[in-house]
C-alpha positions in Angstrom: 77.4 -60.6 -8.0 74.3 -62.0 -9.6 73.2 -63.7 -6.7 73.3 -60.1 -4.9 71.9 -58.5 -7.6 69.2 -61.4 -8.0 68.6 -61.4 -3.7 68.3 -57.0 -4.1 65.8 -57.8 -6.6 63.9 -60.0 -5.1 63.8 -57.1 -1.8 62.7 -54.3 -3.7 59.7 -56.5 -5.9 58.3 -57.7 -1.8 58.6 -54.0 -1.0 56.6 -52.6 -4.0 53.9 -55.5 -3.5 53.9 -54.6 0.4 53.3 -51.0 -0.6 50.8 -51.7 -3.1 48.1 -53.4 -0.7 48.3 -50.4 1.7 45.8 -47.3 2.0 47.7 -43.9 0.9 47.1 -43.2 4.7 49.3 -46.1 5.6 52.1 -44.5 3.4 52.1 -40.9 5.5 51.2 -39.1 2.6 48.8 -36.3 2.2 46.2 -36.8 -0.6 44.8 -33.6 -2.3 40.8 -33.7 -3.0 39.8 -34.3 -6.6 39.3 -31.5 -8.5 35.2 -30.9 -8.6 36.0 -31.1 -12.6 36.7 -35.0 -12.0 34.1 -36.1 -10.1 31.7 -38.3 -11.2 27.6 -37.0 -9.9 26.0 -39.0 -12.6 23.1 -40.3 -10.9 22.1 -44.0 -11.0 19.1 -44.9 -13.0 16.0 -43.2 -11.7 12.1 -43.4 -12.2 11.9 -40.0 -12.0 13.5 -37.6 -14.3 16.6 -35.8 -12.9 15.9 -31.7 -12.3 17.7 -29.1 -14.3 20.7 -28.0 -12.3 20.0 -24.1 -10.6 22.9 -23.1 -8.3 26.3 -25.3 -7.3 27.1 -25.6 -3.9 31.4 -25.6 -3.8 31.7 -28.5 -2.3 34.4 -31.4 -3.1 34.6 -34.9 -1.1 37.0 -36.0 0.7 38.6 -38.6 -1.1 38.0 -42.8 -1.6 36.1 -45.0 1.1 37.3 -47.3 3.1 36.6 -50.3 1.1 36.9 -52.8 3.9 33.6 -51.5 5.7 35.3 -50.7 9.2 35.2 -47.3 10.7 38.4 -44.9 10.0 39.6 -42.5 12.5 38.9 -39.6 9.7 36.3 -40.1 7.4 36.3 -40.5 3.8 34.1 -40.8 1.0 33.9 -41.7 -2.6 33.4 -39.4 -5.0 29.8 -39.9 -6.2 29.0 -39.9 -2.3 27.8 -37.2 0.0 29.8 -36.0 2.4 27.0 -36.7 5.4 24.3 -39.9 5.0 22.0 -38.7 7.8 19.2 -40.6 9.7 17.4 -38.0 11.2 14.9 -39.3 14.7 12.4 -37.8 15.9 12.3 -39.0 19.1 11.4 -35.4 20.9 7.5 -35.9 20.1 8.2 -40.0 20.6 9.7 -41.7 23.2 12.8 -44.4 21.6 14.4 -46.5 24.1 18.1 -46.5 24.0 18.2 -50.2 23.2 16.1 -49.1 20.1 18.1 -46.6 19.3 21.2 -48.8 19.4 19.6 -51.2 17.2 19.1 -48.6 14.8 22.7 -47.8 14.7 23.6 -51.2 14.2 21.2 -51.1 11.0 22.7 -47.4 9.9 25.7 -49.6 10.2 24.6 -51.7 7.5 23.6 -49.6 5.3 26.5 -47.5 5.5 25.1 -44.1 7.0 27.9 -41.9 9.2 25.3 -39.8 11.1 22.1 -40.1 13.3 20.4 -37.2 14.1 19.1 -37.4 17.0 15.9 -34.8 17.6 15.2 -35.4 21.5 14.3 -31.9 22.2 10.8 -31.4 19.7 7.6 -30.7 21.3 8.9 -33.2 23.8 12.1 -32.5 25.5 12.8 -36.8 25.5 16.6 -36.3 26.9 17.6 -35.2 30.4 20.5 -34.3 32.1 21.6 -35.4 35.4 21.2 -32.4 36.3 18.6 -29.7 35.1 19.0 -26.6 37.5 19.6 -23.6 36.0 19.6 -19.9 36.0 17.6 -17.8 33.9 16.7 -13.8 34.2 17.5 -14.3 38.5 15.0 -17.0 38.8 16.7 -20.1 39.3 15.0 -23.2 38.4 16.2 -26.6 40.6 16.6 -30.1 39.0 13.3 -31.6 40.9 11.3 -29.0 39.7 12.6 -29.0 35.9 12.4 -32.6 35.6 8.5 -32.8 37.0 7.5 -30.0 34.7 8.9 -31.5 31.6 7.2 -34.9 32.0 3.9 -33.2 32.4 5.1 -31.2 29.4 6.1 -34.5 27.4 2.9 -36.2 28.4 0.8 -33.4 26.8 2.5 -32.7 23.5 0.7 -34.3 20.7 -1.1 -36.2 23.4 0.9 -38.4 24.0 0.2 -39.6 27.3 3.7 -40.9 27.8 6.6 -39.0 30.2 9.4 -40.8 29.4 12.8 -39.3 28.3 16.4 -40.7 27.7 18.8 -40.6 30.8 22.5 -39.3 30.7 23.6 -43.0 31.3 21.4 -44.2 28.3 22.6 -41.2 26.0 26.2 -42.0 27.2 26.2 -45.6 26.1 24.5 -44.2 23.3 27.0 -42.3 21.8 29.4 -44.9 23.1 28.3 -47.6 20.6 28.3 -44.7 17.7 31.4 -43.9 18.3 32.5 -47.5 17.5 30.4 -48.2 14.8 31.7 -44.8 13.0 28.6 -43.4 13.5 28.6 -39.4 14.5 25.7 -38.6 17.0 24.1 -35.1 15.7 21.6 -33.8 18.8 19.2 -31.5 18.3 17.3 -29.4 20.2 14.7 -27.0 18.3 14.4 -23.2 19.5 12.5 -21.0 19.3 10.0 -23.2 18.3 8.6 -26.7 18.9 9.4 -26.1 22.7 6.4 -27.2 24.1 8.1 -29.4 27.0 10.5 -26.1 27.9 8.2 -23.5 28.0 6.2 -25.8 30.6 9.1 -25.4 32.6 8.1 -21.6 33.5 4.5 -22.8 33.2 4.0 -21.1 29.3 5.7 -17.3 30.5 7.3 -17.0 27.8 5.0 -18.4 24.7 5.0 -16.0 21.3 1.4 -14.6 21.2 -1.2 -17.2 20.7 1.3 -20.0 20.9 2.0 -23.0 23.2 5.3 -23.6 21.0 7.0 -21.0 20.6 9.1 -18.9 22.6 8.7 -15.3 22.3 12.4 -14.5 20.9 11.0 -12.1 18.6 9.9 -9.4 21.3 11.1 -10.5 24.8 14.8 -10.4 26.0 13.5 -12.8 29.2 12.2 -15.3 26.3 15.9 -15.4 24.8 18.0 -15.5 28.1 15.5 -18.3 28.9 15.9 -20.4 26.1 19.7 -19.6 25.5 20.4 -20.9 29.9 18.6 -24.2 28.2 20.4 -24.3 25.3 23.9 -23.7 26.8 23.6 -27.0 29.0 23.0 -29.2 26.1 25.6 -27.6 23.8 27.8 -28.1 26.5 27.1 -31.7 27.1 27.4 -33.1 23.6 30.8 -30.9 23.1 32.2 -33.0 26.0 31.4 -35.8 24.5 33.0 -35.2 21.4 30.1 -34.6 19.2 31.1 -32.2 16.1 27.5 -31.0 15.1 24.2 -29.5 16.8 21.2 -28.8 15.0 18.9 -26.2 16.7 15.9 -26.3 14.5 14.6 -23.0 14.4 11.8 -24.1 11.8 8.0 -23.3 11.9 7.9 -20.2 14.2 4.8 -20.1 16.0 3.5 -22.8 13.9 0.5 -23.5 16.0 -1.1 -19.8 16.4 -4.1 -18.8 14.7 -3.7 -16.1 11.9 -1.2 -15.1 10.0 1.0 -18.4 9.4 4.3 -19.2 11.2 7.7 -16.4 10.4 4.8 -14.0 8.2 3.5 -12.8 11.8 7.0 -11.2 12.3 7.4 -7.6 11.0 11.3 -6.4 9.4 12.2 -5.5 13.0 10.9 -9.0 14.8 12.5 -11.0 12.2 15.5 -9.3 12.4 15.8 -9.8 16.8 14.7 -13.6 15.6 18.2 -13.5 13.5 20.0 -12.0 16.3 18.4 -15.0 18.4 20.1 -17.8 16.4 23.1 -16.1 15.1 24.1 -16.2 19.5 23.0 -20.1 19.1 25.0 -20.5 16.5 27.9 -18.7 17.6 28.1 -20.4 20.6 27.7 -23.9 19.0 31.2 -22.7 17.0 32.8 -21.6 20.1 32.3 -25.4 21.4 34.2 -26.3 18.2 30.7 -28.1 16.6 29.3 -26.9 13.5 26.0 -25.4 13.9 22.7 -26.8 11.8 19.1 -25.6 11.3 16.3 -26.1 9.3 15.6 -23.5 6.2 12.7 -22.1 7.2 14.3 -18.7 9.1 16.6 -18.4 6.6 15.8 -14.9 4.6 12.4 -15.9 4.4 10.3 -14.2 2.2 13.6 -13.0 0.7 14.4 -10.6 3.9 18.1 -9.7 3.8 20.0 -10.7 6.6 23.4 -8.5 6.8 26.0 -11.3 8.2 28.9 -8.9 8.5 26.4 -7.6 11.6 25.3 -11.7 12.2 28.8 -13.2 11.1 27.6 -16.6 12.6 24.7 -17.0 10.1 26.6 -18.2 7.3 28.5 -20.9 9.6 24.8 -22.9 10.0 24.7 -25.8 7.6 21.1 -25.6 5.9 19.0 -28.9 6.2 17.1 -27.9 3.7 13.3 -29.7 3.7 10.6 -27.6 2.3 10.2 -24.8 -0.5 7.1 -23.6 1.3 3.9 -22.6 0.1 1.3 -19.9 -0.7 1.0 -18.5 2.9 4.7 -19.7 3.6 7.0 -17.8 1.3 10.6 -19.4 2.2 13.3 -18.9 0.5 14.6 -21.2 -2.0 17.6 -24.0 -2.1 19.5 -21.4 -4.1 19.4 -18.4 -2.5 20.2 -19.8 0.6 23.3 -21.8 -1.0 24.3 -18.5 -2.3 24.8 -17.0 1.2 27.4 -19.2 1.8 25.8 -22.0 3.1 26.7 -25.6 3.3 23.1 -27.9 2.0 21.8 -30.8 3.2 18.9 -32.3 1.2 16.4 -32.9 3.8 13.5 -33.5 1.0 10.1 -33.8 2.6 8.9 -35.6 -0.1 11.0 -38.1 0.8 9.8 -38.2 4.8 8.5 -41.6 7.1 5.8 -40.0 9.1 4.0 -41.5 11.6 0.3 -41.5 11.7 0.5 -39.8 8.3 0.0 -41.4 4.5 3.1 -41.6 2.8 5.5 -42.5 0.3 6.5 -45.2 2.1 3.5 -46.6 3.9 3.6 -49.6 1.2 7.1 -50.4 0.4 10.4 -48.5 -0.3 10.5 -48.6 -3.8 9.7 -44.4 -4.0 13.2 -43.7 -2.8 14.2 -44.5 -6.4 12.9 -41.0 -7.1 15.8 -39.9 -4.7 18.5 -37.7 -5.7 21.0 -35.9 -3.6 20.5 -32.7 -6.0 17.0 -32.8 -6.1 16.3 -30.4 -3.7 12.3 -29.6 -2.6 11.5 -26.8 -5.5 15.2 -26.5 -7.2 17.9 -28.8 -7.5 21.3 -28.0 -5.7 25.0 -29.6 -7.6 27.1 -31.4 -4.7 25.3 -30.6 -1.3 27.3 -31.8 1.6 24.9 -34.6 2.5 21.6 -36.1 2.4 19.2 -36.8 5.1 15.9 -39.5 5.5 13.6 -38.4 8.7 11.3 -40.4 10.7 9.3 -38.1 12.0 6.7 -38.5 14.8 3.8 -36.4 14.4 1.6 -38.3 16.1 3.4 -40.6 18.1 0.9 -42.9 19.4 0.1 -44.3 15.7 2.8 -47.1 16.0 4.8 -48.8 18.4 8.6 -48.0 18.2 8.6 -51.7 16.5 6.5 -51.2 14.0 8.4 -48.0 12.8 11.8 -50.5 12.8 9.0 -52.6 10.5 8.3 -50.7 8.3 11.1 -48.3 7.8 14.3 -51.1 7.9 14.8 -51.7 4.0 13.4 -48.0 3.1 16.5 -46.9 5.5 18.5 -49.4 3.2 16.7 -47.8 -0.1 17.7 -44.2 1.1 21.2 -45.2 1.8 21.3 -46.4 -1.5 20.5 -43.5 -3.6 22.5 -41.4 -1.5 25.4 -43.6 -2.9 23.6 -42.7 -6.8 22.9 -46.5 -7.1 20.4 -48.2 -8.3 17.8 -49.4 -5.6 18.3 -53.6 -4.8 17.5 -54.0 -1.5 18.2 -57.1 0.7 16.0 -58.3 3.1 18.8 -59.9 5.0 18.6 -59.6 8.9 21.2 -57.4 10.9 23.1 -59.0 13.5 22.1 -56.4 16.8 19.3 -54.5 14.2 15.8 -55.2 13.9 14.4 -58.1 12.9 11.9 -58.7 9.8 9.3 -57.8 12.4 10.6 -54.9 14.1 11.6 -56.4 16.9 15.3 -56.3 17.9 18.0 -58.9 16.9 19.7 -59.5 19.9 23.0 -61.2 18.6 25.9 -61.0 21.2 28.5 -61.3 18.8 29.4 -58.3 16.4 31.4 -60.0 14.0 28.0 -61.4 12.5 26.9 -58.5 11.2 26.0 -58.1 7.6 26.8 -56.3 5.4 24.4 -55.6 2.2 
């Protein structure tokens, strides 16, 4: 009997030590999120003093990471985290090849980012798909001609001299190696404006006044159906593949007109048929089962109301929020957009790599220690849903797609690490299939070697 008793022992102890080295997950059991009471958003030490709190954004994470560093099917995050670590691309205006872009995911890897947005459709229109034909206002526009006009188009923008786009091969393989590095692929495609590439298309029919941007959404129904037969091919691409977000920009209406800056051109009505413009963008993102984005920008600026039970699909855009605005450029702030219901994403232009451009960064990464997921541009938002850096390419020709991987490979790791409310300690250690200390890729064939910081 003791022997039994000793032997059922024995089984039970081996059973609770099993049990005790698995993930809750492994168990089948449903794990409620922490109460927003219990979590922890102290930031980590900072040069820069922390802003005084203005608005709270509901927003709770989902639980613990994965602590072994491998992609999960679902996933989670710690509780000081963000929800979304973004690296956002612009590689609309600049031409990335997909092996560069691969590197980079190998790198976001690293650092321990879960999205890259991907901006291939900004000035430039730098993604194409096999096929282009389509059908706007009883024109129809065949893939020969589409793909010749936006080459010219790309080759004009921001003189850049350079035609080149992504193929859907290369943005297939593309989200391919994401997808196994637990990286999401966000696409974006900005409308109305920063369409230079599509309105070439139609040879500039449909520009807003005084504009070679911008289409004319606010004022011409041909403008929208245009831009919306566009739109629809894309959404409907990346929902194939799986992707769960689409950003549509909608930032900087006009931008390039003389006058009256940008969304102040448009009177109550024109602002209003703008809203009616991207609440059908991002209604139709939802009905691909992807969450819509945009920039802040068109968001009640100026403080213009926007009545959502009429525009129900407003509120489901997530607001990468990136500039307060200005003088001439009255946007609204962080927390009157959070308090329409809005998800926030700190997209803090202070906190921008821009090409061609003197910035933060130019030097070193050390600035990102003034990073912090609540410090929104103007105001400071409690618990947005994520955080996002942005290489943007303003003038593209200023460096060579390895010098940005130069200079921008341990501020990516700098970034990554406020987001997380540590302390910035970067290492300089190279990324098996990243970039190398140089910029130039690290061609290692075998995965296992990566590093992790």
């Amino acid at each position: 009997m003791k022997k039994k008793l000793t032997r059922l022992f024995s089984v039970l102890l081996a059973a609770v030590l099993v049990l005790g080295t698995l993930p809750v997950s492994a168990m089948g059991t449903d794990v409620a999120d922490p109460p927003a009471s219990a979590v922890d958003d102290t930031p980590a030490e900072v040069s820069a003093a922390e802003p005084e709190e203005a608005s709270v954004v509901d927003e709770t994470p989902d639980g613990e990471k994965d602590q072994s560093g491998e992609a999960a099917a679902a996933a989670t995050y710690a509780p000081a985290d963000v929800q979304y670590k973004i690296v956002h691309l612009d590689c609309g205006r600049k031409y990335f090849s997909k092996d560069w872009i691969i590197a980079l995911l190998y790198e976001m890897k690293n650092d321990g980012y879960n999205q890259l947005q991907l901006a291939f459709g900004n000035d430039g229109l730098r993604f194409l798909l096999n096929d282009m034909s389509f059908t706007a206002n009883g024109a129809t526009y065949d893939n020969d001609t589409v793909v010749a006009k936006v080459k010219e188009g790309n080759k004009a923008q921001n003189s850049s001299g350079d035609e080149s786009y992504l193929t859907e091969a290369e943005m297939d393989e593309i989200i391919a190696k994401a997808n196994e590095l637990g990286i999401e692929i966000v696409p974006l495609l900005n409308l109305p404006g920063h369409a230079n590439a599509i309105l070439d298309i139609v040879d500039d029919k449909y520009n807003a006044s005084g504009s070679n941007n911008t289409l004319d959404v606010a004022n011409s129904v041909e403008a929208r159906e245009f831009g919306k037969a566009i739109f629809v091919k894309y959404v409907d691409y990346f929902s194939g593949k799986g992707c769960k977000f689409f950003n549509f920009g909608a930032d900087e209406y006009a931008n390039d007109a003389s006058g009256t800056f940008s969304f102040s051109r448009l009177n109550s009505a024109q602002y209003q048929t703008f809203v009616s413009f991207i609440n059908d963008l991002a209604g139709y993102i939802s009905e691909k089962n992807m969450t819509p984005r945009a920039f802040n920008d068109g968001l009640y600026y100026n403080n213009r109301r926007i009545d959502t039970n009429e525009y129900a699909n407003i509120t489901k855009i997530q607001c990468c929020y990136w500039s307060s605005g200005w003088g001439s450029y009255p946007v609204a702030s962080a927390p009157v957009i959070s308090s329409n219901n809005h998800e926030m994403i700190n997209t803090n232009g202070d906190f921008y790599y821009v090409l061609g451009k003197d910035d933060k960064f130019d030097s070193d990464y050390s600035y990102a220690s003034n990073f912090t997921n609540s410090g929104f541009m103007g105001s400071t938002i409690s618990k947005p849903v994520g955080s996002m850096f942005c290489i943007w390419c303003d003038y593209p020709n200023a460096e060579t797609e390895t010098k940005v991987a130069q200079k921008t490979r341990l501020v990516l790791r700098a970034m990554a690490q406020r987001m997380d409310n540590q302390t910035v300690s970067v290492s300089d250690n190279v990324v098996a299939n990243g970039f190398n200390a140089d910029g130039t890729i690290n061609n290692t064939v075998d995965d296992s070697l990566i590093k992790i910081s």
